[in-house]
N, C-alpha and C positions, 0 to 999 in steps of 0.2 A: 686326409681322411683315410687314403688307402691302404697308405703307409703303415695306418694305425692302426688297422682291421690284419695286416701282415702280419703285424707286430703281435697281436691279442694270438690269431692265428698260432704262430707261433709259440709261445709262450703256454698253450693249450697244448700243443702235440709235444711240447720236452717234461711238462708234467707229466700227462699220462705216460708216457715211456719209463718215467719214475714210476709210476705206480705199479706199472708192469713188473720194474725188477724187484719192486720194492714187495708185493702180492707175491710172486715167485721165491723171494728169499725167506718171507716173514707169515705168509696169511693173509687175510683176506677182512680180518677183525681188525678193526684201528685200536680196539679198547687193547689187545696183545701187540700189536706193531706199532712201536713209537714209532718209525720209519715212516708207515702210512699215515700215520693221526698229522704227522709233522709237514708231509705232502699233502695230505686235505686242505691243511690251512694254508701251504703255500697256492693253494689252485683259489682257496676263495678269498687269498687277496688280493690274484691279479682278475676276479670277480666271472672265474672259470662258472656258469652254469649247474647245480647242484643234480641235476639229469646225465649230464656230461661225466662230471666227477664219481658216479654212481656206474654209468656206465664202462666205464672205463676198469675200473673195480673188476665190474664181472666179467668185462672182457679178459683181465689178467687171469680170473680162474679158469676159464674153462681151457680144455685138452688143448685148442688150435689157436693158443693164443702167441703170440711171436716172441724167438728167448733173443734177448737183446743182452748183447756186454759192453761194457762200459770201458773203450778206450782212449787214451790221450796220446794225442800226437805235439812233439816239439820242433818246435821251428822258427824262422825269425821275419820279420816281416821288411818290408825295406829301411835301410838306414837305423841297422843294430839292434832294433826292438826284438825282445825275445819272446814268443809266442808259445801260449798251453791251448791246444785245442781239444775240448772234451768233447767225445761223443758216444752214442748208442746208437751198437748198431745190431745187425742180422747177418750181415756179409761186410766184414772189414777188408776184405781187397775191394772192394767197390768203395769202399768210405777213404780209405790211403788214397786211393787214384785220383779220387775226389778232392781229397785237402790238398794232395800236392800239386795238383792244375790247379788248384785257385792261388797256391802260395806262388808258387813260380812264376805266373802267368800277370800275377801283380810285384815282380821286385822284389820277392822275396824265396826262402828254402825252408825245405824242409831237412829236419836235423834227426843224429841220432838220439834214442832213448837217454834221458840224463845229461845230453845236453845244453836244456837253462834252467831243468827244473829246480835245481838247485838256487836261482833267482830267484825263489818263492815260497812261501811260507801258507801251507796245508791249512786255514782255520775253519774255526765254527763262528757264523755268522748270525745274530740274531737280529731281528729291526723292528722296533715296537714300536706302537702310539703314546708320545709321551705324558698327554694326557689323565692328570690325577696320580701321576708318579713321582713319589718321592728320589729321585734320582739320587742323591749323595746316601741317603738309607738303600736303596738297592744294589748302590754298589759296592758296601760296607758288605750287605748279606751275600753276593754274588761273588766275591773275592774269595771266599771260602769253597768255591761251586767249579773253581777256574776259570773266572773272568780275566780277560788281560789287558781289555781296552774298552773304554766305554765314551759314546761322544755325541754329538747331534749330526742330524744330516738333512736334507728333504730329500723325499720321495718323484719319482715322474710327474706326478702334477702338483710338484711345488708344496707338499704338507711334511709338515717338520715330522723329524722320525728321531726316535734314539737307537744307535742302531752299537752292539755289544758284539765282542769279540772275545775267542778261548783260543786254545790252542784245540786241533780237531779230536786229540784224544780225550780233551774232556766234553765233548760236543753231548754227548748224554746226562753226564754230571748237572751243566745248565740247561738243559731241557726240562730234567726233571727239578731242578730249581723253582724255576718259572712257571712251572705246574702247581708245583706246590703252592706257591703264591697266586694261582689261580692267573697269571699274565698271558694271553694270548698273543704271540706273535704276529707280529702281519706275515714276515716271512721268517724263516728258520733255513737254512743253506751252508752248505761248505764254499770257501772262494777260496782260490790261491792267492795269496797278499804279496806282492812285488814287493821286496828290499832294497832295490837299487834299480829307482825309476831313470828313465832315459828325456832329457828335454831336449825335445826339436822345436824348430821355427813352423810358424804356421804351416806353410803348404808343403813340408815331410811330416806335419804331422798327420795332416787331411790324408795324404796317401797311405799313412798304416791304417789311418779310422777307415778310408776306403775299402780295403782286404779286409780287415776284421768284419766289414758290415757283411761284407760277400760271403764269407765263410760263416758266419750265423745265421744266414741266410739255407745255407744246407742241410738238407732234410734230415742229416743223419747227427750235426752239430749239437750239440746241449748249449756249451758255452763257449766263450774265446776270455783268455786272460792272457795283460800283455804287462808290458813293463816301461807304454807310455804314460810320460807323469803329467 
């Protein structure tokens, strides 16, 4: 249970920190910032408080709100796994100092820029409720929108999802597709997609999941993408 209150936790504080940068680059209106409308909906699927999500908003506006940038750090985890750690922060020598004691300190390093990024492929991530959806007509209309991948999945508590894939430069292109078709997202995200996963035996591979849990556990972390398969 407590795990899962960390987790929700969680998952509350990298949103709003989106909203933050998202307010600061775009406004403060969802109806003019796809950016925000697209992070609304990602807050109220992981069932973020609609109080919260409002506040957070006007936290971004005013004067003393905190400017946070968005940087990713490369590195590998024990046993060749190549690691993207995204994060926002306020102070990136405190966030560097950060990643690289957790990377090191578990078996693993930190790497320079452009070291695996190239292991990975930049997409736009969509994941709908499948739902009353014609999926082979969606994907017929969607290929025209830059869709590249379309498939099923389930979700954290086990509810099937269709979850669609672009490449990141058309990540507007299907947004506004799905709009158009009035489709609500459960989520809408960029992921890095690994091209050449790593297979390790059980207990290497519990010791990469072990680091990656550590480091998205940091205040300053958004996300970890790896290139365990």
């Amino acid at each position: 249970m407590f795990a899962r209150w960390n987790r929700m936790a969680k998952q509350f504080a990298r949103i709003a920190k989106d909203i933050t940068m998202a307010v600061k680059a775009g406004g403060a209106d969802p109806a003019g910032n796809p950016t925000l409308r697209r992070l609304i909906q990602n807050a109220r699927a992981v069932n973020m408080p609609k109080d919260k999500i409002e506040a957070a908003i006007k936290r971004a506006s005013g004067r003393d709100a905190a400017s946070y940038q968005q940087v990713i750090y490369e590195g590998y985890a024990p046993h060749g796994v190549a690691l993207l750690v995204e994060t926002a922060t306020d102070n990136p020598t405190r966030t560097v100092a950060a990643v690289r004691n957790l990377i090191t300190k578990n078996g693993g390093n930190l790497a320079t820029s452009g070291s695996v990024s190239f292991l990975f492929k930049k997409m736009g991530v969509f994941r709908l409720d499948p739902a009353g959806i014609d999926q082979d007509e969606l994907e017929l209309y969607l290929i025209d929108h830059g869709l590249e991948e379309m498939g099923e999945s389930t979700g954290e508590k086990g509810e099937p999802q269709l979850v669609i894939r672009c490449a990141f430069a058309d990540f507007g292109h299907l947004q506004e597709a799905l709009e158009a078709r009035r489709i609500v997202p459960l989520s809408a995200e960029h992921e890095y997609v690994c091209t050449v996963p790593t297979e390790l035996p059980e207990g290497q591979a519990t010791e990469v999941l072990t680091l990656i849990d550590k480091l998205e556990q940091d205040d300053d972390v958004q996300r970890v993408f790896h290139t365990l398969a």
